[in-house]
N, C-alpha and C positions, 0 to 999 in steps of 0.2 A: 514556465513549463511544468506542469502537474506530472507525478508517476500513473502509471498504469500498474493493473494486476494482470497477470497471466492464466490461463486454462491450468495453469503447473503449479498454483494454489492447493497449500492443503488443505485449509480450512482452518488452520492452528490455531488462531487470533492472535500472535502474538506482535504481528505488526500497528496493531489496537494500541496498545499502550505505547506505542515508540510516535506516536504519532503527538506533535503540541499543540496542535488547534484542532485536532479530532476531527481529520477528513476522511478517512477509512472507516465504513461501514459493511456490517456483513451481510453477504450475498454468498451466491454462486458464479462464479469468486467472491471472494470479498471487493468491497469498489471503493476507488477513491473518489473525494468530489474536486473534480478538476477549478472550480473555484473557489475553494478552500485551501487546497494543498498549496504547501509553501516552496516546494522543490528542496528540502533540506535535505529526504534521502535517510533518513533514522529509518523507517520503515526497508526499507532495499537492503541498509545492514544488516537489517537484526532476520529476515526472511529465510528459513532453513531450506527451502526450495528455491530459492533467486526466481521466484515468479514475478519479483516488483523492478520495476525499471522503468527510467525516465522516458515518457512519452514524447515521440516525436513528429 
């Protein structure tokens, strides 16, 4: 199960670097690619807004 990004995106990038197979790409939100994502969840921690969460 991949994350999603939220409207409650700031735009920061800092979920960029937290990611290890580089499935976050920026947008309006930023997006992850649900077939890339690992479901680790590095990105969700490190998110000053909690816009990322496990998609369900």
């Amino acid at each position: 199960m991949a994350h999603t990004i939220s409207d409650e995106c700031a735009g920061c990038g800092s979920c960029i670097g937290e990611c290890p197979v580089g499935a976050i790409s920026e947008g309006s939100p930023y997006v992850i690619n649900a077939d890339t994502c690992t479901d680790c969840g590095n990105c969700a921690g490190i998110c000053p807004t909690s816009a990322i969460s496990a998609k369900s």
